[in-house]
N, C-alpha and C positions, 0 to 999 in steps of 0.2 A: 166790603160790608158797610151800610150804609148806618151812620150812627142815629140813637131818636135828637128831635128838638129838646132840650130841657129850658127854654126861656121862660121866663116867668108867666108870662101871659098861655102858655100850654100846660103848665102847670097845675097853676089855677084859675081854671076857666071860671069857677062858681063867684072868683070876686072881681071881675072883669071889669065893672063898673067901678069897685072901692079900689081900686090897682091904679086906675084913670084917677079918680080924681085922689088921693095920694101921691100919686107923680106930679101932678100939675101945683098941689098946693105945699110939698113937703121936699123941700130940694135936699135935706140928706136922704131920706126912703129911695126919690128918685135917684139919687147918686148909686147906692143898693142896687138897686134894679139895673140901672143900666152897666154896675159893673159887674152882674153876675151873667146879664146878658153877653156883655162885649167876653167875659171869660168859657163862657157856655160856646159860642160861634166860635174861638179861638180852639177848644177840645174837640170841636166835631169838626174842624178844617185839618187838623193832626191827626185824627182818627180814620177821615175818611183817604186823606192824602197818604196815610200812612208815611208822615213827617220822619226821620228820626228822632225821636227823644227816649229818654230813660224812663222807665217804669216807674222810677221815683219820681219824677218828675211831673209826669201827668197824672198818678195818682196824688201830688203835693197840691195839682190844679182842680183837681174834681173835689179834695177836701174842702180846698178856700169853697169851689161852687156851691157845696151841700152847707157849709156853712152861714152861706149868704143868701141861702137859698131858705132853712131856719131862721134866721135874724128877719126876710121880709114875711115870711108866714105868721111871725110871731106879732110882726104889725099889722097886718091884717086883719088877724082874729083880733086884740086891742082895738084896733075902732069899729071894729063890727059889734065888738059886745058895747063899746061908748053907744052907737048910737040904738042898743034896746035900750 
């Protein structure tokens, strides 16, 4: 079974542009991003490989995702309201 993407950028396609320029101009956001990414690729090479790991374990890794995955959505909307 083939896992979906959850990277950021598939997520939220509607702020594709504000996601861009956020990364380019905000190195902790882009640190966010690119570690929720690099954890998103790491649960779907486990899921699809069917890796061994503990139920704990990959559910302690999709926590941290959904978490980090909140923390940039929360930026997102934040400068989309700054710039009404």
């Amino acid at each position: 079974m083939l896992s979906e993407h959850h990277d950021i950028s598939h997520e939220f396609p509607e702020y594709s542009r504000m996601l861009d320029e956020l990364r380019a101009n905000d190195s902790e956001f882009d640190a966010l991003v690119a570690r929720h990414d690099s954890l998103d690729d790491e649960i779907r090479v486990l899921e699809e490989r069917q890796q061994p790991i503990s139920d704990e374990e990959i559910e302690k890794m999709k926590y941290e995702r959904a978490g980090l995955k909140d923390r940039i959505y929360q930026a997102l909307r934040e400068s989309a309201a700054a710039k009404s």
